[in-house]
DOTINU-556792 format. One record per residue: residue number from 1; residue in three letters; x, y, z of N, C-alpha, C in turn. Coordinates in pm, whole numbers, plus 50000, padded with zeros to 5 digits. Atoms other than C-alpha are relative to their C-alpha. Layout:
<pts>
<NUM ala <X Y Z> <X Y Z> <X Y Z>>
...
</pts>
This chain:
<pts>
<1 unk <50046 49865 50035> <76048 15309 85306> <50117 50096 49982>>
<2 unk <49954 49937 50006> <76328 15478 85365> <50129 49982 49870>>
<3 unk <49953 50029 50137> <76540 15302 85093> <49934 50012 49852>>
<4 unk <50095 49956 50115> <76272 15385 84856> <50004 50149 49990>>
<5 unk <49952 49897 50024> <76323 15761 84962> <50126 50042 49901>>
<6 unk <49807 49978 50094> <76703 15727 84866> <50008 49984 49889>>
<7 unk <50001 50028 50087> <76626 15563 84615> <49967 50111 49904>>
<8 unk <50065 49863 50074> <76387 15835 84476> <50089 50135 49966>>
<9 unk <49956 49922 49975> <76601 16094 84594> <50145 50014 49906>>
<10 unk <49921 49983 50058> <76922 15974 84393> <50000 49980 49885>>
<11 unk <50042 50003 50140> <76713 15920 84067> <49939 50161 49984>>
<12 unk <50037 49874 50018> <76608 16291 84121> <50136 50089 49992>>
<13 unk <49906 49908 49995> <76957 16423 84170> <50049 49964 49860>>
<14 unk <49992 50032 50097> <77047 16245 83861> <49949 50059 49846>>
<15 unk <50082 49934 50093> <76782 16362 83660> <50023 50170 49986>>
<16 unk <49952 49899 49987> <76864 16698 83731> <50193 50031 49971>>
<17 unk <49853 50079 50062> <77236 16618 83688> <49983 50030 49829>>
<18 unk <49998 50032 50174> <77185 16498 83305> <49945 50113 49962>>
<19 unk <50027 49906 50082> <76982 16809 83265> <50082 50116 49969>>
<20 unk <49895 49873 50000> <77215 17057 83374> <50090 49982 49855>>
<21 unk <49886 50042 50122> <77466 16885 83114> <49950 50038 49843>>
<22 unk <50078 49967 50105> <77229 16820 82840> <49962 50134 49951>>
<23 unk <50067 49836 50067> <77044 17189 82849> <50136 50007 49910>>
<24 unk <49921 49896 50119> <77351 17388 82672> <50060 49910 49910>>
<25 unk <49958 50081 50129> <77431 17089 82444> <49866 50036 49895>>
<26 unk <50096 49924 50103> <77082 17133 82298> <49981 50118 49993>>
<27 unk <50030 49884 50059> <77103 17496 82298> <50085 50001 49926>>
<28 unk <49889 50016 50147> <77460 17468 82080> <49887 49938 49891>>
<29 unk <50029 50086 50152> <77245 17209 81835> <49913 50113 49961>>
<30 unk <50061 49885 50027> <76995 17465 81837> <50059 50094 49883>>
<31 unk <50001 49889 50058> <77142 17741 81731> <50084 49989 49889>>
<32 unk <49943 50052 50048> <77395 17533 81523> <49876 49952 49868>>
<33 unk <50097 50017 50062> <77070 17486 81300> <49922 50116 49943>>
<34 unk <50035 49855 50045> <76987 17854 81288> <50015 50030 49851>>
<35 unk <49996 49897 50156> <76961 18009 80913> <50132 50066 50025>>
<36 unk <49908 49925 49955> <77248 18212 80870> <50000 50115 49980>>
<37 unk <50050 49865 49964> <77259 18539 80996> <49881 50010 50114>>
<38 unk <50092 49994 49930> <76959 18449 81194> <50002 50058 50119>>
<39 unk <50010 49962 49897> <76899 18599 81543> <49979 49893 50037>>
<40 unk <49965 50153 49938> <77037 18339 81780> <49909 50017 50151>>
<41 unk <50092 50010 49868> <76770 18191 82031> <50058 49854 50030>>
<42 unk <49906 50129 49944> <76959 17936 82216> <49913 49858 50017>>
<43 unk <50070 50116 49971> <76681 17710 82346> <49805 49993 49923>>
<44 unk <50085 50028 50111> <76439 17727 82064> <50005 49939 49866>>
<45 unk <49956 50107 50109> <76421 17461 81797> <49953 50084 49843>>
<46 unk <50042 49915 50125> <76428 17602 81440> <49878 49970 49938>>
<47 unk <50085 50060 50069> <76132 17599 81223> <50033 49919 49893>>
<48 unk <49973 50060 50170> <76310 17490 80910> <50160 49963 50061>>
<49 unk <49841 50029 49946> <76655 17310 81059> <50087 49996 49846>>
<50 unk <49870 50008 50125> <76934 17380 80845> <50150 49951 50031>>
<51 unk <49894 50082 49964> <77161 17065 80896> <50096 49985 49892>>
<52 unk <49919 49957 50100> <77351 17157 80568> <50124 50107 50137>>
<53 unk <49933 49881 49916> <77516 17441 80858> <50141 49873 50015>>
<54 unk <49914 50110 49968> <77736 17108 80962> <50130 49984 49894>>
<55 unk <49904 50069 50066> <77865 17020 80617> <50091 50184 49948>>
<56 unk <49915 49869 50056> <77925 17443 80540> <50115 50020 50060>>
<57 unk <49951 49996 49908> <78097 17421 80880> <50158 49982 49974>>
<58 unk <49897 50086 49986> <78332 17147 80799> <50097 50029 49864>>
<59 unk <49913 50022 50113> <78450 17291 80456> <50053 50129 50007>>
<60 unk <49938 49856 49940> <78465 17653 80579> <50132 49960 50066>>
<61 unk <49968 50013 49883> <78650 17552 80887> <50128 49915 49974>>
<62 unk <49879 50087 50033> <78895 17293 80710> <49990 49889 50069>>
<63 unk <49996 49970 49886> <78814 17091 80976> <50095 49844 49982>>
<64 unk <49945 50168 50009> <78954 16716 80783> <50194 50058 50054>>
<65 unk <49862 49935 49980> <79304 16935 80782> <50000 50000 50209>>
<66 unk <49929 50023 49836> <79268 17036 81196> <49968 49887 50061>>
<67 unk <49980 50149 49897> <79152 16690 81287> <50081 49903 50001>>
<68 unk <49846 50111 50029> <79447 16517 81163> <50056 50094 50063>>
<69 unk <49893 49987 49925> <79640 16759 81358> <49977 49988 50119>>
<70 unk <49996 50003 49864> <79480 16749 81659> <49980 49856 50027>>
<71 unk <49961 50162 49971> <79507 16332 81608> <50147 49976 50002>>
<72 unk <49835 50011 50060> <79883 16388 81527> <50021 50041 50140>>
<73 unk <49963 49945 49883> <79918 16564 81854> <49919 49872 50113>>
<74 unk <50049 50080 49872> <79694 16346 82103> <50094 49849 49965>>
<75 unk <49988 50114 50010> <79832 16015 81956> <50149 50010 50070>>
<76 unk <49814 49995 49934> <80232 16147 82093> <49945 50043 50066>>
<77 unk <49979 50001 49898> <80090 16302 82351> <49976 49894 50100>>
<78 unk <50098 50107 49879> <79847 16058 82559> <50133 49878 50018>>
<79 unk <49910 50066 49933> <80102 15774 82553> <50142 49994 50041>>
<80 unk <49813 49956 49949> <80486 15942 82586> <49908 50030 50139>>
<81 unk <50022 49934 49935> <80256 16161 82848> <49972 49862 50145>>
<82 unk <50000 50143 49891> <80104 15792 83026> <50065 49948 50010>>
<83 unk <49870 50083 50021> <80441 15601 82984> <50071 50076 50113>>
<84 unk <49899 49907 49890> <80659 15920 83225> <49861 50007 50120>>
<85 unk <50134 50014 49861> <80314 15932 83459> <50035 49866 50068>>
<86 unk <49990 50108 49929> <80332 15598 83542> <50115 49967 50018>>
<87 unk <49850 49988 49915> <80729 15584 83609> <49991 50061 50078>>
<88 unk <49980 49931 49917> <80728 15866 83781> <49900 49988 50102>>
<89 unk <50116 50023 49892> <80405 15756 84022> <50019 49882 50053>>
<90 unk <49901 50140 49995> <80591 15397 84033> <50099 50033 50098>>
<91 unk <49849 49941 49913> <80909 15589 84195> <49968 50084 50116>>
<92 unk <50085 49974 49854> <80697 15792 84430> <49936 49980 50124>>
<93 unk <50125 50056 49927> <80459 15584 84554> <50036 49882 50071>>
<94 unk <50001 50162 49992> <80677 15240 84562> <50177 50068 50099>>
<95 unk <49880 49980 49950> <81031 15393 84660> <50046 50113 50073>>
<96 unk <49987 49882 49838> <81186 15616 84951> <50171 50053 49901>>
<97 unk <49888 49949 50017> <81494 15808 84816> <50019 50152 50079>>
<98 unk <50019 49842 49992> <81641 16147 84906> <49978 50059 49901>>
<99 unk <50081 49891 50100> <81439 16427 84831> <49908 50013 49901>>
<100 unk <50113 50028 50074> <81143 16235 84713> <49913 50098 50028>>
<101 unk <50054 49888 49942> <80936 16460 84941> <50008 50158 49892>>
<102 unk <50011 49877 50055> <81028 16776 84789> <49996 49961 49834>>
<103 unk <49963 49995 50125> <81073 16681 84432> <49840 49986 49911>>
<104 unk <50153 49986 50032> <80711 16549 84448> <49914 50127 49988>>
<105 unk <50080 49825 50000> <80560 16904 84554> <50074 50068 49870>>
<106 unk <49920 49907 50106> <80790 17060 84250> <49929 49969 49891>>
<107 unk <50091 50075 50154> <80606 16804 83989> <49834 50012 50057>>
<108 unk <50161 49941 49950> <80255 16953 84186> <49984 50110 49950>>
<109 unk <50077 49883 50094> <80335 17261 84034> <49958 50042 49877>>
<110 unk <50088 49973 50103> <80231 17216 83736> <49861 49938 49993>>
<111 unk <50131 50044 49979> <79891 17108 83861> <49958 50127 50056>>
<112 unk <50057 49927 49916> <79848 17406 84113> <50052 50180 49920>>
<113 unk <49969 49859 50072> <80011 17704 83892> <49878 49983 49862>>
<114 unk <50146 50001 50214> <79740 17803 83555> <50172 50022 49903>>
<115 unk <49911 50011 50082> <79973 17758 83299> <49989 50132 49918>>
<116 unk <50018 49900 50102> <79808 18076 83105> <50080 50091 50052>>
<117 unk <49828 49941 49964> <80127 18249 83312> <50067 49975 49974>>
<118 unk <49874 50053 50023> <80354 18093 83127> <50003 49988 49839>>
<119 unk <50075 50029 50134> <80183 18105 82780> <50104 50081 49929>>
<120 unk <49859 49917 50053> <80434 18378 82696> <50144 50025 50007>>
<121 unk <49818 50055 49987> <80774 18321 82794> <50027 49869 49903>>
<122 unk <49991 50118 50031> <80682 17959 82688> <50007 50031 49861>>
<123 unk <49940 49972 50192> <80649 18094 82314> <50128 50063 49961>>
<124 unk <49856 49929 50028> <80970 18327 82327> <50125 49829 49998>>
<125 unk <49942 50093 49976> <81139 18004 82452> <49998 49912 49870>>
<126 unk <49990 50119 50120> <81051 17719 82200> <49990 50104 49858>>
<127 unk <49983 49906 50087> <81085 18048 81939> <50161 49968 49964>>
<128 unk <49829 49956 50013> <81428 18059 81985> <50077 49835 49971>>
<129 unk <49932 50151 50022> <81459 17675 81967> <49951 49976 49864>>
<130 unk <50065 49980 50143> <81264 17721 81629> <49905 49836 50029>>
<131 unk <50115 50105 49973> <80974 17468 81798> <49852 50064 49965>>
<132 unk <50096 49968 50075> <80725 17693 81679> <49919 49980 49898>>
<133 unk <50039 50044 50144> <80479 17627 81412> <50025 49876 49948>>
<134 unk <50002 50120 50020> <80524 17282 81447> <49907 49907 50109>>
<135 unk <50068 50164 49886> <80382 16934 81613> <50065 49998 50162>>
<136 unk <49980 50114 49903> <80633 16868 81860> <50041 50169 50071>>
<137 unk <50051 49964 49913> <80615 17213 81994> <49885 50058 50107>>
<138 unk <50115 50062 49910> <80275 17157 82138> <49983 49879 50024>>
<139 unk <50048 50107 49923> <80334 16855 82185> <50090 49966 50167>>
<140 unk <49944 49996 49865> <80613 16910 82483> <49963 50049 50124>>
<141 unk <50051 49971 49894> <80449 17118 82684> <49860 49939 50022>>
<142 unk <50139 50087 50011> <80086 16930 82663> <50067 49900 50088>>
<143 unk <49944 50110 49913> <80318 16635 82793> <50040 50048 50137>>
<144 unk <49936 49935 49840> <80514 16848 83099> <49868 50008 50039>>
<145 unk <50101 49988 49881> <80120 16934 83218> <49925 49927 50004>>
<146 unk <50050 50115 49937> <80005 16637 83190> <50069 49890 50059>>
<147 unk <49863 50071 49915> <80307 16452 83368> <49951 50036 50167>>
<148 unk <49933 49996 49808> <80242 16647 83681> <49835 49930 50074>>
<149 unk <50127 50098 49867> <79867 16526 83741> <50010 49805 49967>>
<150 unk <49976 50191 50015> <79945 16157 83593> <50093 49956 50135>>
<151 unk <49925 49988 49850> <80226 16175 83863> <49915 50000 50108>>
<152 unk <50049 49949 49926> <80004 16294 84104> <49901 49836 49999>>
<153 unk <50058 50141 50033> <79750 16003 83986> <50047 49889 50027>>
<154 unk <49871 50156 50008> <79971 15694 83963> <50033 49984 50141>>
<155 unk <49939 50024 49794> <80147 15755 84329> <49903 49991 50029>>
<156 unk <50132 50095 49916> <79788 15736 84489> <49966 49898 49983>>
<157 unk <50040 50129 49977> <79727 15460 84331> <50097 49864 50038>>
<158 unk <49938 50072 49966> <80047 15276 84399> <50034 50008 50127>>
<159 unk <50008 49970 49887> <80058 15394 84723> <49862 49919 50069>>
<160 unk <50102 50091 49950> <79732 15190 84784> <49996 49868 49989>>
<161 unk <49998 50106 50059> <79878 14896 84648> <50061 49900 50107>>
<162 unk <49964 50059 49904> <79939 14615 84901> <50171 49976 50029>>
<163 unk <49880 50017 49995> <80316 14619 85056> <50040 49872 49933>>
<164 unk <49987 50160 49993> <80283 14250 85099> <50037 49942 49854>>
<165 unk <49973 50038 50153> <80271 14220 84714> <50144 50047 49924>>
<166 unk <49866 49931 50041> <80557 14436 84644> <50148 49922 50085>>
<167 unk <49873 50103 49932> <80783 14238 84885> <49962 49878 50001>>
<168 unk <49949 50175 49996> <80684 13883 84820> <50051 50013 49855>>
<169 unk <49902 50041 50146> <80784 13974 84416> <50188 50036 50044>>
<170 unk <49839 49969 49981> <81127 14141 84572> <50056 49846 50043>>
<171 unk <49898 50133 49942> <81183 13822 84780> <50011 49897 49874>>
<172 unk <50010 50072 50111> <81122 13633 84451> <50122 49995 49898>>
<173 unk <49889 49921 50088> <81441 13828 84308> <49898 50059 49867>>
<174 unk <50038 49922 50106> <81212 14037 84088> <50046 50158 50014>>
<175 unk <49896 49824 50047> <81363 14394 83970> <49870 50051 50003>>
<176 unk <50142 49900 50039> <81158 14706 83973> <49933 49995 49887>>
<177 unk <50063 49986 50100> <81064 14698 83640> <49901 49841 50013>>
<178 unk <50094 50093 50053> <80949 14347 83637> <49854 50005 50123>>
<179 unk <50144 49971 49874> <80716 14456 83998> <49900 50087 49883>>
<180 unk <50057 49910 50115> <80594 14741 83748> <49929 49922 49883>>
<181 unk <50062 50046 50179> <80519 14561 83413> <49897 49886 50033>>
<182 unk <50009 50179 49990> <80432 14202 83544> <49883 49994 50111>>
<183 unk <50096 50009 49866> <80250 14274 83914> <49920 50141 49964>>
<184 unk <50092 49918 49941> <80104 14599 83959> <49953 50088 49879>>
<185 unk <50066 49950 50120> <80037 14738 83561> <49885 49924 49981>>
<186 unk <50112 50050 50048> <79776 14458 83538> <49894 50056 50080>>
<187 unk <50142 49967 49959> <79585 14535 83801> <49939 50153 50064>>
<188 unk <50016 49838 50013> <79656 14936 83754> <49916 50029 49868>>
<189 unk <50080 49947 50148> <79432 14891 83400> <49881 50081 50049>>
<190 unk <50059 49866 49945> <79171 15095 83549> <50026 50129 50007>>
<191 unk <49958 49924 50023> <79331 15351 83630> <50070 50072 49923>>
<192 unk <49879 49962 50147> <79598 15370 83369> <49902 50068 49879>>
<193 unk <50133 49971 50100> <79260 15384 83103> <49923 50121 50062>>
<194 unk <50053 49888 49964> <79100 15631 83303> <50117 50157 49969>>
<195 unk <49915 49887 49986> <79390 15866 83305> <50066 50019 49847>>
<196 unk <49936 49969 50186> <79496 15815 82927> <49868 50077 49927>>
<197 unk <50076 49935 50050> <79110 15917 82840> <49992 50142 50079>>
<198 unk <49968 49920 49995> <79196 16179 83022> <50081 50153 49967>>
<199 unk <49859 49957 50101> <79497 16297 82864> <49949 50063 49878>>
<200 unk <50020 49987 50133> <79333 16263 82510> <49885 50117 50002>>
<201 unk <50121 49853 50010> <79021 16501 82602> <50099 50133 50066>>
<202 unk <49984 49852 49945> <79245 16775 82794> <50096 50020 49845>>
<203 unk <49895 49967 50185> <79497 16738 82423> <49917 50021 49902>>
<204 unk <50073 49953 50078> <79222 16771 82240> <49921 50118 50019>>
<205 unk <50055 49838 49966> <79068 17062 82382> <50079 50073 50010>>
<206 unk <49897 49875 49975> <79357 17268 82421> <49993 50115 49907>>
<207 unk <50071 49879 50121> <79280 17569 82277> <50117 50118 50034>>
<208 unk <49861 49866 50017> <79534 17862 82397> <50162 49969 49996>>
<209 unk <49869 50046 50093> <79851 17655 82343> <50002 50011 49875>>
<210 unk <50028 50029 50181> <79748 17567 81977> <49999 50154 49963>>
<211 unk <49988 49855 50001> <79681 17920 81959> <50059 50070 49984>>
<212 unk <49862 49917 49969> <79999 18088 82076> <50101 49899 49914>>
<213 unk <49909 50033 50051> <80215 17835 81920> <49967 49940 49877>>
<214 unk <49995 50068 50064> <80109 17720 81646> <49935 50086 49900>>
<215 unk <50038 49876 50077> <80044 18035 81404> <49939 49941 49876>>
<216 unk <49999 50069 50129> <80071 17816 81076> <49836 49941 49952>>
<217 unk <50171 50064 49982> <79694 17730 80965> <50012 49861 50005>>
<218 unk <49937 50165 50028> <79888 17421 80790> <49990 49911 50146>>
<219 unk <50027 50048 49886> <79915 17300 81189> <49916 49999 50106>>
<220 unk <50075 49966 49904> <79668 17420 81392> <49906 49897 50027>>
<221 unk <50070 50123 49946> <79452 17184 81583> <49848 50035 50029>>
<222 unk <50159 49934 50047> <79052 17212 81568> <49927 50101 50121>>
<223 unk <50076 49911 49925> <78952 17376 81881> <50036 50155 49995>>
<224 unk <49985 49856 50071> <79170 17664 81762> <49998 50051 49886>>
<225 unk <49990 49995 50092> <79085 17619 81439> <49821 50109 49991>>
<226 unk <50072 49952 49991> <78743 17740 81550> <49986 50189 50031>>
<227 unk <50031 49837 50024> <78833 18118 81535> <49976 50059 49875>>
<228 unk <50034 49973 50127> <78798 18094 81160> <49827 50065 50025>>
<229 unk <50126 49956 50008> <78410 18154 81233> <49969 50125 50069>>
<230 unk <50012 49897 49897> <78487 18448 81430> <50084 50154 49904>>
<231 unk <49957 49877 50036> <78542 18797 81242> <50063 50144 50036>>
<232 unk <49976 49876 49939> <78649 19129 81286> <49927 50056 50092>>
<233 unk <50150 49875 49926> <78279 19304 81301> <49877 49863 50001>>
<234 unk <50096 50069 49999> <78081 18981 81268> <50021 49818 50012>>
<235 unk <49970 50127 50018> <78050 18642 81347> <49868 49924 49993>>
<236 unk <50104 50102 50014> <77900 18327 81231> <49979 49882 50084>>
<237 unk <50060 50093 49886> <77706 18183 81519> <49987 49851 49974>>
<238 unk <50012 50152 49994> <77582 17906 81375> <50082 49932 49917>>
<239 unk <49919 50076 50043> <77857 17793 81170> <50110 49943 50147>>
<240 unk <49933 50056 49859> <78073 17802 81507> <49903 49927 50094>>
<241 unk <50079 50111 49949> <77804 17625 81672> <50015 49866 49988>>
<242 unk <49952 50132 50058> <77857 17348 81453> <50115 49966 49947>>
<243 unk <49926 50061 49959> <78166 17340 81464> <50099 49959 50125>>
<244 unk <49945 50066 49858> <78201 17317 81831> <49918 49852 50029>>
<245 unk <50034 50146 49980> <77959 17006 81834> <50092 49920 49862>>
<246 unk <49921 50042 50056> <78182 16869 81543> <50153 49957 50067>>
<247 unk <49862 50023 49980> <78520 16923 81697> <49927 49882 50177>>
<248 unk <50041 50103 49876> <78310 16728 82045> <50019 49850 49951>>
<249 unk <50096 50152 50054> <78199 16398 81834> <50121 49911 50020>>
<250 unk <49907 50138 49994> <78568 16216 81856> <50041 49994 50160>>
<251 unk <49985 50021 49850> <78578 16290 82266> <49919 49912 50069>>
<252 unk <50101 50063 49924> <78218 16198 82327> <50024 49838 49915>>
<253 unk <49979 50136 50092> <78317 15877 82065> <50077 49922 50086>>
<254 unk <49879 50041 49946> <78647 15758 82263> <49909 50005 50159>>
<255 unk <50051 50043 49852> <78407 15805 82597> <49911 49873 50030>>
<256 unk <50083 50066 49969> <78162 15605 82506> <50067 49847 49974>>
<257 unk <49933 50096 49995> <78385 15335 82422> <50089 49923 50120>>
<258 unk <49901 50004 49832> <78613 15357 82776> <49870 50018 50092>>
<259 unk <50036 49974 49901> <78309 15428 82957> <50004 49926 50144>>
<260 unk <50008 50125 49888> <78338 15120 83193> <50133 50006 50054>>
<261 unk <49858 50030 49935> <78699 15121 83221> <50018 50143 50089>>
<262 unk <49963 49904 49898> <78696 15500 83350> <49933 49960 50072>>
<263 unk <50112 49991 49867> <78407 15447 83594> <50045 49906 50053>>
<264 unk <49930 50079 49887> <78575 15160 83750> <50133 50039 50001>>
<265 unk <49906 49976 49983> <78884 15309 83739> <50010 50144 50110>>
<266 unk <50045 49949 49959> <78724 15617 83894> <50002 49937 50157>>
<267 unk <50088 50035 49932> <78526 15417 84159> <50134 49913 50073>>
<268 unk <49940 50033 49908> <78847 15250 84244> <50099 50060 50073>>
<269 unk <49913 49885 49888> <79067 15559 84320> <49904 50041 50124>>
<270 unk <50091 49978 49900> <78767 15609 84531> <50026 49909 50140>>
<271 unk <49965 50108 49909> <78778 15293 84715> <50138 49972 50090>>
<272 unk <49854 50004 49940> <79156 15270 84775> <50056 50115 50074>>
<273 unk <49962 49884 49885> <79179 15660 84870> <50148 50018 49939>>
</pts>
C-alpha cells in the first residue's frame, strides 16, 4: 500500500512538473499563431491559426543567416570549451600541487560572479584588440565561462574516481595523459556528454554577449537576432513568438538525441557525489 502511495504520489509530482514546463510553451505557440496585430491572449488557441507567422518569422528575422552563426559559434565553443574543462578537472581532482587550493576558488569565480558586470569593460577590452564584430570575439569569453563550471564539473567527477585505478595504471608506467585518455575518459562519457549538451544550450542562448559584441547584423547569433521583432513604438508579438520557438527547435533537437547520455550522466554525478 504504501508503495502504491509513492508510487501515486511521484506520478502526481511529475504530472504537475511537465505542466508547469509545458503551460508557457503552449502559450508562446499560441500566441505565435495570433493574426497580426491581434490582441495577444496567451493561453487561448486561435480560431483561424496562422502557421504562415513561422515562415514570415524566418524571412523577416533572417534567421538561415543567425543560425549559421550561432552554429559557427557553438561548434568552437562546446569542444575548445570541453577539451580545457576536462584538463583542468583532470589536474584538480587527480593531482596535489602548490596552490591548487586557491587557484581552484579563482576558476569558481566565474561561476559565482554574473558576468552582466563585466559586459562592459569586456567590450572596451576586445574593442581595442579589434575582437569586436566578429566570431572569435564571442567565442572567448563563452569559453572562459564555461571553463569555470566544466572545471568545477570534471574535478567532482574525478575526484570520485577510484584511487586504486589511478595507481595500478601509474604502477604500470602509464603517464598522465595516457590515465586521462585510455582509463578514466571512457568511463567519464557520461558526464563529458552531459556537460558538452550543456555548453551547446548555454552558447546558444546567449543573448547579452551576442548583443554587446557583436553589433554587425552580418554576425549576430539568433537569440539576439530576435530584437528585429521588437520596435521603437510597436512590436510584433507573434512574429517574436515564433521566432523564439524557432530559435528553441535545434536545443530541444540535440536533447532529444543525448537524452540518455545526460540522464545517466546526471544520475551518476548523483551517485558518486
Amino acid at each position: 500500500m504504501n508503495a502504491r502511495f509513492e508510487r501515486l504520489g511521484a506520478y502526481t509530482f511529475l504530472c504537475l512538473f511537465a505542466l508547469a514546463v509545458l503551460l508557457p510553451l503552449f502559450s508562446i505557440l499560441s500566441v505565435a499563431l495570433q493574426p497580426q496585430g491581434a490582441p495577444v491572449t496567451g493561453l487561448s488557441w486561435p480560431d483561424d491559426p496562422q502557421w504562415g507567422n513561422f515562415a514570415r518569422a524566418w524571412t523577416t528575422g533572417s534567421f538561415g543567416d543567425l543560425i549559421t552563426s550561432s552554429v559557427i559559434v557553438a561548434v568552437v565553443v562546446v569542444p575548445v570549451a570541453t577539451v580545457l574543462s576536462i584538463m583542468t578537472g583532470y589536474a584538480f581532482g587527480t593531482m596535489r600541487f602548490r596552490g591548487s587550493t586557491p587557484l581552484f576558488y579563482v576558476m569558481l569565480i566565474g561561476i559565482v560572479m554574473p558576468y552582466e558586470a563585466t559586459v562592459v569593460p569586456l567590450y572596451y577590452d576586445l574593442r581595442q584588440f579589434g575582437l569586436t564584430d566578429n566570431y572569435l570575439g564571442l567565442m572567448l569569453p563563452e569559453i572562459g565561462l564555461s571553463v569555470s563550471f566544466g572545471t568545477f564539473w570534471m574535478r567532482a567527477f574525478f575526484l570520485s574516481t577510484p584511487r586504486a585505478l589511478i595507481e595500478a595504471a601509474r604502477m604500470d608506467g602509464a603517464n598522465s595523459f595516457t590515465v586521462l585518455f585510455r582509463i578514466l575518459l571512457p568511463v567519464a562519457r557520461p558526464a563529458v556528454t552531459t556537460l558538452m549538451v550543456l555548453f551547446f544550450v548555454w552558447s546558444w542562448n546567449e543573448f547579452l554577449l551576442s548583443l554587446v559584441l557583436l553589433q554587425d547584423p552580418a554576425v549576430r547569433t539568433a537569440p539576439a537576432g530576435l530584437g528585429l521583432f521588437v520596435g521603437q513604438r510597436t512590436t510584433d508579438v507573434a512574429g517574436l513568438s515564433a521566432g523564439a520557438l524557432i530559435v528553441t527547435v535545434p536545443v530541444v533537437i540535440v536533447y532529444l538525441f543525448l537524452q540518455r547520455h545526460v540522464i545517466r550522466g546526471m544520475l551518476q554525478g548523483a551517485v558518486k557525489g
